[in-house]
N, C-alpha and C positions, 0 to 999 in steps of 0.2 A: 814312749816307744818301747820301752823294757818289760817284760813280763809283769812286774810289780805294780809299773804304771796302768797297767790292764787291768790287774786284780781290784786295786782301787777306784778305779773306774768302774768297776763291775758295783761297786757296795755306795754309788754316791746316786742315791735313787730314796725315797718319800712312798711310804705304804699305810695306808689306813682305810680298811675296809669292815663295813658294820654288815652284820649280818642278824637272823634273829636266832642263832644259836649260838655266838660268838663273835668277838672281834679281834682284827688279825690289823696290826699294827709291826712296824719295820723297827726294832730295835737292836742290841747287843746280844741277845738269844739266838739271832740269826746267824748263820754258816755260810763262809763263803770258801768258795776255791776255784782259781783258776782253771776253765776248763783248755785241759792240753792238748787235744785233739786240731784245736782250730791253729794253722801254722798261717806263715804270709808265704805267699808265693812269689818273691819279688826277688830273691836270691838267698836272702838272710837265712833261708834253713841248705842245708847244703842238698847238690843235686836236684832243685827244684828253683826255678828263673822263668817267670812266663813275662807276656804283655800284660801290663793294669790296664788298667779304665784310664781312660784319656781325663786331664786335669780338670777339666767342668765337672765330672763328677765326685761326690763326697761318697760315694760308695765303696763298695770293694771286691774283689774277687772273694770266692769263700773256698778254702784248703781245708780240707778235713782230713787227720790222718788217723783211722779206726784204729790204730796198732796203740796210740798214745792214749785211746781213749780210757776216762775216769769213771767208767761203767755206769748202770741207769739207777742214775740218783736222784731219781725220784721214786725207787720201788721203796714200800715200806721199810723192806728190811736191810735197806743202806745203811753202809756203816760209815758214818761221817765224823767219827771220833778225833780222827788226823785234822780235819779241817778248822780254821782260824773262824774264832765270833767277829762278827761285825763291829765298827763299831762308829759310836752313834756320835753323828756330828751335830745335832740340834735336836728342838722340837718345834713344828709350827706353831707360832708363824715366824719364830727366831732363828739365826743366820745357821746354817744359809738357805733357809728355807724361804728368803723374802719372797713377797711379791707374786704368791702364785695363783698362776690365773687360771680362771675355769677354762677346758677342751671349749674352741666354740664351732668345731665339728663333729660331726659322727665319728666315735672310732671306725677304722678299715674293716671291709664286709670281708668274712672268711667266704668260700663258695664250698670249701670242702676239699677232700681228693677226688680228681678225675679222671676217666681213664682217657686217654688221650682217643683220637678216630681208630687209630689201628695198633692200639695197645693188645688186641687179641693175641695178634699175627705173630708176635714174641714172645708170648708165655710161656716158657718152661722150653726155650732155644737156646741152644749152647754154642759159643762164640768157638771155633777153630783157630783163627787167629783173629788182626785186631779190625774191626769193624764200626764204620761210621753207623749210624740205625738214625733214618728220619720218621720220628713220632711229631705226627700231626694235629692241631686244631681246625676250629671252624672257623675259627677266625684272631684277629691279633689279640693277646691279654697280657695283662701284668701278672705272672706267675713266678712259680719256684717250682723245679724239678725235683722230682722223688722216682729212688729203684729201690725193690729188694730183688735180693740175689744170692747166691750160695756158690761157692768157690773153695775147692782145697788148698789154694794159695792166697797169702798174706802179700802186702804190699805192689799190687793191681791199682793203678789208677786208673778210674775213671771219668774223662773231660765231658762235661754238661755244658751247653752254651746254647744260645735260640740262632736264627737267622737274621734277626736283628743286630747282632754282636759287632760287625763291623759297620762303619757309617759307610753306605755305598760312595759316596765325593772321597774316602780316607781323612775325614774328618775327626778320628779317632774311633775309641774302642770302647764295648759297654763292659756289662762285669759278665762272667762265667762263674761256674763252680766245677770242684773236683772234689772226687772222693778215693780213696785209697783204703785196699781191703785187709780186712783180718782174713785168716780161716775159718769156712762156718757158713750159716746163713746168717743175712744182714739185710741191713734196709736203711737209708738215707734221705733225709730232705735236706735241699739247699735252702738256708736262710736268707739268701740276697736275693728281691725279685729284680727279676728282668723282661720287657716284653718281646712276645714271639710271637707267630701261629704256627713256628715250626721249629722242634725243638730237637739239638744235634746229640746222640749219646755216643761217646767215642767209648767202645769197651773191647777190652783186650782181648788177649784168647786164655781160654780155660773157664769164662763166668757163667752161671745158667742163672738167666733170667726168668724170676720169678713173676716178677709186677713191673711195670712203669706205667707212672700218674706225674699227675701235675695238678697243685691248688693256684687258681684263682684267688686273685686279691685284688682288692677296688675300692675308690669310695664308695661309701654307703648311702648310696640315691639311686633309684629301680626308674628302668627305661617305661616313661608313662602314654608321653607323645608317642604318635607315628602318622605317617605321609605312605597312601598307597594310592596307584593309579594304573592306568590300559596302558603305561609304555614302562616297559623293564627297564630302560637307563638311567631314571628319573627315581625309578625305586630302587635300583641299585646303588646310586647314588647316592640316596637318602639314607641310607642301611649305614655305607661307609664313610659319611659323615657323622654319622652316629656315634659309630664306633670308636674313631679316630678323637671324638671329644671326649670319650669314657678313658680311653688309654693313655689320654694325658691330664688325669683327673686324681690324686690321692692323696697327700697333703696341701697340696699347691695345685693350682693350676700351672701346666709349664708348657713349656714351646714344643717339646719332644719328651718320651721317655727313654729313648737308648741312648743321643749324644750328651745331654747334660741335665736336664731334668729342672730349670731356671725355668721361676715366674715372670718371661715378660709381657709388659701389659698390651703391649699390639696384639701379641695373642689372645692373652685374658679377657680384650674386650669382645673380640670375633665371640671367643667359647662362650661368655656370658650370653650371648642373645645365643645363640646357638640353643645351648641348655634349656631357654625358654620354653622352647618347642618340643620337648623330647624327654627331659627329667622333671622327676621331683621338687619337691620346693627346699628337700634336705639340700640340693645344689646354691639355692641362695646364699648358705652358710660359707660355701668355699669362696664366693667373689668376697662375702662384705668378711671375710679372714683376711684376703688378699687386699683390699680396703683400709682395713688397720694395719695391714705390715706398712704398706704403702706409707701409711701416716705414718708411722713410726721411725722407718728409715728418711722421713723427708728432711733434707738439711735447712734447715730453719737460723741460722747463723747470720744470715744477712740477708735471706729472701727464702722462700717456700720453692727449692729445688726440687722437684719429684722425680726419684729414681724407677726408672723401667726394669731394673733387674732387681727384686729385693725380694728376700733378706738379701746382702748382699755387704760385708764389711770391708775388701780390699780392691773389686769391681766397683766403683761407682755410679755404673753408665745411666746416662738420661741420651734416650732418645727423641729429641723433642717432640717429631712427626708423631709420636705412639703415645706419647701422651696429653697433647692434643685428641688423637682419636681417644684417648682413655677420658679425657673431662664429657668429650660427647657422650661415653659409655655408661658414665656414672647417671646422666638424665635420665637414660634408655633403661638405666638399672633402676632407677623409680617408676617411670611412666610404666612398666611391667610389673612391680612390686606394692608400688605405694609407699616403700619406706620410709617414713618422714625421719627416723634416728640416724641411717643409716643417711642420708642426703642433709641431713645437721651436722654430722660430724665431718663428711668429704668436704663442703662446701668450703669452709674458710682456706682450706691447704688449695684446690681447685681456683677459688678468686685470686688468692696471692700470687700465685701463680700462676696465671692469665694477664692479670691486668696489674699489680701492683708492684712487681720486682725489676731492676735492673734486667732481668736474662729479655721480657719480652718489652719494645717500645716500640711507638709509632717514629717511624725517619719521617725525613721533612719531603722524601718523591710520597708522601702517603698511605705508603705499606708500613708492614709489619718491618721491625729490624731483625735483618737475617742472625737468624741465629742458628748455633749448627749442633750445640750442645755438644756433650763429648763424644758423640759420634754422627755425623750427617749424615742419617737412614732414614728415604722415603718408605725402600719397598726394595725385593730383590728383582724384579724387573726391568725392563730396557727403557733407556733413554729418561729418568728422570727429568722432566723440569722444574727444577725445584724450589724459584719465587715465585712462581703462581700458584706452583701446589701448596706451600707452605703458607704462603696468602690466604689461600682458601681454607685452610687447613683450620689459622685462625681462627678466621668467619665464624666457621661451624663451629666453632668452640665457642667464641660469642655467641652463638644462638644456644646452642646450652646451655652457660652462662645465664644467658637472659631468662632464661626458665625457671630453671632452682634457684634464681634471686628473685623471680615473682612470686615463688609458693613459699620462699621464706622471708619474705618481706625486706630484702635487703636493698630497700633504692637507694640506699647511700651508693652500690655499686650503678646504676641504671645508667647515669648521664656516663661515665666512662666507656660501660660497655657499649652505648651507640653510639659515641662518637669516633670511637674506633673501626665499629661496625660498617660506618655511615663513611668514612674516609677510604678503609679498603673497599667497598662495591663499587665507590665513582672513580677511584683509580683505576680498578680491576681493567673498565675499560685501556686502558692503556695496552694489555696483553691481546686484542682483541683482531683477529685477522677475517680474509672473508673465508678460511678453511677452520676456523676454531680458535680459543685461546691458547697463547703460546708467549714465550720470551723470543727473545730478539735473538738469542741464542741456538734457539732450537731450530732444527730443521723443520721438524713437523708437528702438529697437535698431539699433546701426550694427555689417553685417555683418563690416568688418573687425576690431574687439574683440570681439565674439563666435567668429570665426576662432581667431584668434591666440590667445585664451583656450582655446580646444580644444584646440589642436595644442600649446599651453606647460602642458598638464595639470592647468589650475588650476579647470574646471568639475567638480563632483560628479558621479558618473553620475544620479541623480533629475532634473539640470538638464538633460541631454545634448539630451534628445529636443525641450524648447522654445529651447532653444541652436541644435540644426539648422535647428529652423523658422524662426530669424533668417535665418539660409544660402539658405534654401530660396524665401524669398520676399522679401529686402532684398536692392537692387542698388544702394548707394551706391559701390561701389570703382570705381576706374580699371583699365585694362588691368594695371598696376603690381602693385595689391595683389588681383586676380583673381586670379592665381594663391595666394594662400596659401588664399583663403575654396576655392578647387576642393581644394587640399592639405589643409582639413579636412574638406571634403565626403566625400574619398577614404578617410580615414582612418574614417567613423562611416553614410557614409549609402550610397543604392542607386543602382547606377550610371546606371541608366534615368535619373531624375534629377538626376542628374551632367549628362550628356551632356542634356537638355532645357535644361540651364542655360546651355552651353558655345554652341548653336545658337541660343539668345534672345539672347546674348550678342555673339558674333561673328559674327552673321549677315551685316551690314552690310560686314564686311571680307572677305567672303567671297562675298556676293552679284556677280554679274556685272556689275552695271549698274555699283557701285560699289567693286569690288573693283582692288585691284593686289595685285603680285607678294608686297610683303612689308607687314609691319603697322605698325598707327596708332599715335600716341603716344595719343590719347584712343580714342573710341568714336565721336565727331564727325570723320568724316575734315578736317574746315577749321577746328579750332583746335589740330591742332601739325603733326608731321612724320609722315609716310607712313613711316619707317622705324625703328620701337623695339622692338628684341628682349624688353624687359622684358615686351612682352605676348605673347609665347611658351608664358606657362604649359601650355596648351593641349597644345602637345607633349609636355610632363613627365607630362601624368598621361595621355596614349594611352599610352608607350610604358609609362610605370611603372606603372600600373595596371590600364588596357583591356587590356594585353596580360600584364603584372604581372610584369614583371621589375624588381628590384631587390634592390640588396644588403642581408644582416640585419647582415654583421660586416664590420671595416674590409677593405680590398681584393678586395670578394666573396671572403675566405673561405669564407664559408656566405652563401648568396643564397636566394632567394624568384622562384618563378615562380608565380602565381598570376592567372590572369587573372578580369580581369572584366569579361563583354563589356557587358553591358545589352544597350540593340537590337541589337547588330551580331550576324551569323552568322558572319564570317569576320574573322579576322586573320591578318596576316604581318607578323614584328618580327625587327630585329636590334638588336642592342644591343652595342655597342664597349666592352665591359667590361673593365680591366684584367687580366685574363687569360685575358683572350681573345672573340672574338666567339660572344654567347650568339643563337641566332637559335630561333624559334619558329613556326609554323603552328595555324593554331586554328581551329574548324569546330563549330557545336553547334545542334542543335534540342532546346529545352526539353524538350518531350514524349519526345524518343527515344535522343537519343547528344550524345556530347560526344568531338573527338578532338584529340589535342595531337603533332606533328610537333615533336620538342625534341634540339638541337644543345647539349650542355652542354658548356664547355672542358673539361680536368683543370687541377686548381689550384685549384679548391674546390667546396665541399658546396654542392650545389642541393636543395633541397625544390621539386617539383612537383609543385603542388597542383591535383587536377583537379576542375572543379567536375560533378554530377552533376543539378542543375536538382531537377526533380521527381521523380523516380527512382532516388535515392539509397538508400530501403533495400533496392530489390532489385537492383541495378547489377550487371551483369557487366561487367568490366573484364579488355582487354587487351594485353600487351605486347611489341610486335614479333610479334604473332601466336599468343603462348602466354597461355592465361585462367591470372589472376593474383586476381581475386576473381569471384564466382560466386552470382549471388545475394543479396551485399552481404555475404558471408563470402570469406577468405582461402584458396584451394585452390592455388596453386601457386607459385614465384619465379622469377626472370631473374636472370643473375648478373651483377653491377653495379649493380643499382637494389631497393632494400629497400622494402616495404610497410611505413610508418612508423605512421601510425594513420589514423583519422574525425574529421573536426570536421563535425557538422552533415551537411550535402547534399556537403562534399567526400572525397576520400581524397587522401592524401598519400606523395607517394614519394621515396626520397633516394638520390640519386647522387655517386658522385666525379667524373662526364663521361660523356659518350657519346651516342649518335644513339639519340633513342628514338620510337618511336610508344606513344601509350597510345589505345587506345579504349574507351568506356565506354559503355556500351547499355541499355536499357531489357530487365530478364530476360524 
């Protein structure tokens, strides 16, 4: 805490960089010194006591006081004679340099300075007294504020902060900066980012504003996907789930960037599929980092505990619900990838704990035993029921389970994970009412165990259709667990519906009056934070459904294009699939035609499935211009893409790759 303590802190860092002119190596030649400018704003300097950053975060406010500053020591002709050499605590790979491991991310993408939307409008404006100035973006980012300005007076503070700065619930506070002036003209960046799309400068009277900017900073993975179609809500939507996964994206994946900036994995799993759709494959890097914390922090002492906050050393929270959804996440994270290292290494921490530790066992009524781990969170939503969700919850964990012990040959786990499998679906019936699955406790069917119970296999089909009708008309979930009840909606029910649910749902974050850039943590924009990827769902089932791409086998080997528009007439998708970008155009009137624009990579088997509406059994269909069926019989082939079979009102074609038009017509 002492200045001294800082200084050495400053000099406990590892530099070795080759170049072909020279190498620049971190030894006792080096100089160091305190820079005095940066004070704490907490009280300890006198006259100066603000609000910190609320305790979740390891951030800080940034105080700059220009008057103390040690001048630009970086110009050539500094004079650093006063200043102390370094000095040198080891040489790699001796203490304390053990153990160091390569970055296995991208360093952070600079974007530059930029001028903010209406940075013009105060160019060379002079403050009369003290005035708040709202400098605007396009939308929410991780930035650091920057002014120059000129002023005949010294020691002016000026307070920098976003609109992000207070958690709307008073769930604490992010960081801000301040800058206090010399005489002169000057200019400032704050080093602590913070996100905003609207950023507050409080400047006193007497300063003339030269410039205000702001850099952007991110991880380094460029927006690939996109989802566009004939109804603006749906692309607006799309946009702000976008965005809302980028802003919580740069060492970690985290739950928020302004209240505390913690990796937990209910989120991390949303955001992973999310990214599918939308990023790069540099985004891979950030799950399978978050993958080895995970492994890293697991307590292993008496059983494979998996922590939902990590890194995480005097927090040790396991949320069981989250990670349960995280064992599913990890499948999901192969079946898109193919990673076979990265599903090696999860696998063993994932089986332990599942199936082999005191925390989870079968009770003798044939569920799961409740377990509530150190904190019992389904969802922030209404009315949990929470032995049938967490039943279910299992389930679907066993069925993932059962997958990445088939691709890696683990039957030593097989007969465990079904007979646990096999014991919760014929219990299950026990929760089973003629309004839905429920506890004996609950009043009414709660949509997220009727979800989860769908999509983990364990409903009979005789049950399906009053299982949907839970779906269809219970809205107890949060933004959180919405997306899994739309993940079984997708899976059983019609997309018109779908998309009715999606609009009653997120109308409010989307609406004009009450909309920003990126999304809510609840459905109440004022009790949490303006910025939680977790409710993205939204995105995953445009791109994977409305438009219908996704993978059948691990690494899109063999994929699935199948769209399903419901109201929409028009879509355009790309999808950043591991090999390669799959992109699509889509165009249908029920009554007359149906046409599909399809970019398939090479590198695996696509099924495109076109749908035929009401005109199915007389359909003429064509491809790249040559009829291919005729009347709803097969007359001709293209070479490349095979007439596979009919299901229903669709037809089905298989390709290795290739640029195809299909049009389908009413004969």
């Amino acid at each position: 805490d002492s200045a001294d303590d800082v200084a050495t802190l400053l000099t406990e860092f590892v530099l070795e960089a080759e170049t072909d002119a020279e190498s620049v190596i971190s030894d006792s030649s080096w100089k160091v010194h305190r820079e005095t400018s940066y004070l704490k704003d907490d009280g300890s300097v006198e006259g100066v006591k603000e609000p910190q950053p609320n305790y979740r975060l390891s951030e800080y406010n940034v105080y700059y006081d220009a008057r103390l500053s040690i001048g630009d020591w970086k110009a050539v002709d500094y004079d650093d004679s006063s200043w102390a050499n370094a000095t040198e605590l080891g040489v790699v790979p001796d203490k304390p340099w053990c153990n160091l491991h390569k970055r296995p991310i991208p360093f952070l993408k600079d974007f530059g300075l930029k001028d903010y939307n209406n940075s013009k409008d105060y160019e060379g404006y002079t403050t009369t007294k003290e005035e708040v100035l709202d400098l605007y973006l396009d939308y929410n980012a991780q930035l650091t504020p920057y002014i120059k300005l000129k002023t005949d007076t010294a020691g002016l503070k000026i307070d920098m902060r976003t609109d992000n700065y207070a958690d709307p619930a008073g769930n604490g506070l992010t960081t801000k900066n301040a800058y206090v002036t010399v005489a002169g003209e000057q200019e400032f960046e704050g080093l602590s980012w913070f996100p905003g799309e609207h950023v507050y400068y409080t400047i006193p009277a007497g300063i003339t504003i030269l410039s205000l900017k702001y850099r952007e900073s991110g991880y380094n993975s460029e927006f690939v996907g996109y989802f566009r179609c004939d109804d603006e809500f749906f692309n607006k939507l799309w946009t702000q789930s976008e965005r809302t996964l980028y802003v919580t994206m740069r060492d970690n994946f985290m739950d928020c960037p302004d209240r505390e900036r913690a990796q937990w994995w209910g989120d991390v799993t949303n955001e992973m599929l999310e990214f599918m759709y939308c990023l790069d494959d540099k985004a891979y890097m950030l799950y399978e980092k978050g993958l080895h914390t995970k492994m890293g922090y697991a307590d292993t002492l008496n059983t494979t505990r998996l922590r939902t906050v990590c890194p995480s050393y005097n927090d040790n929270t396991e949320l069981p619900m989250q990670e349960l959804a995280g064992v599913c996440g990890m499948w999901e994270y192969y079946l898109y990838t193919g990673n076979m290292e990265a599903l090696k290494a999860i696998y063993p921490y994932a089986s332990k704990y599942v199936l082999y530790s005191w925390l989870w066992y079968m009770a003798d009524n044939g569920f799961v035993n409740r377990y509530t781990g150190t904190w019992d969170w389904p969802d922030w939503g209404r009315f949990p029921d929470m032995v049938p969700l967490e039943n279910a919850w299992y389930c679907r964990a066993l069925v993932a389970l059962r997958k990445m012990a088939e691709i890696l040959g683990a039957e030593k786990d097989f007969e465990e994970i079904d007979k646990r499998y096999a014991s919760i679906k014929k219990n299950y019936r026990k929760f089973w009412t003629e309004r839905g699955y429920k506890s004996a406790e609950q009043d009414d069917p709660d949509d997220r165990c009727n979800a989860i119970a769908l999509l983990a296999g364990i409903v009979p089909e005789e049950n399906i259709k009053t299982t949907l009708n839970v779906l269809n008309t219970t809205m107890n979930s949060s933004p959180y667990m919405e997306k899994y009840v739309l993940d079984a909606l997708c899976e059983y029910s019609n997309m018109k519906d779908i998309q009715a649910r999606i609009k009653m749902r997120y109308h409010d974050m989307t609406d004009s009056e009450l909309a920003y850039s990126t999304l809510w943590e609840f459905w109440d924009k004022t009790k949490g934070t303006k910025n939680h990827a977790w409710s993205g769902g939204p995105l995953i089932t445009m791109s994977k459904y409305m438009a219908g791409i996704r993978p059948l086998t691990p690494g899109y080997k063999t994929y699935l294009i199948e769209p399903r528009m419901g109201s929409l007439n028009k879509i355009e998708a790309r999808v950043p699939a591991v090999i390669g970008n799959i992109t699509v155009s889509l165009e249908k009137d029920c009554e007359k035609f149906f046409r599909m624009d399809v970019t398939a990579p090479e590198g695996g088997k696509a099924t495109l499935s076109i749908p035929c509406c009401k005109f199915a059994d007389t359909a003429d269909i064509t491809i790249n211009g040559i009829k291919v069926i005729e009347n709803g019989v097969e007359v001709g082939k293209v070479d490349g893409i095979e007439f596979a079979s009919r299901d229903k009102s669709r037809y089905n074609f298989v390709t290795d790759g290739g640029n195809w038009q299909i049009v389908a017509t009413k004969h």
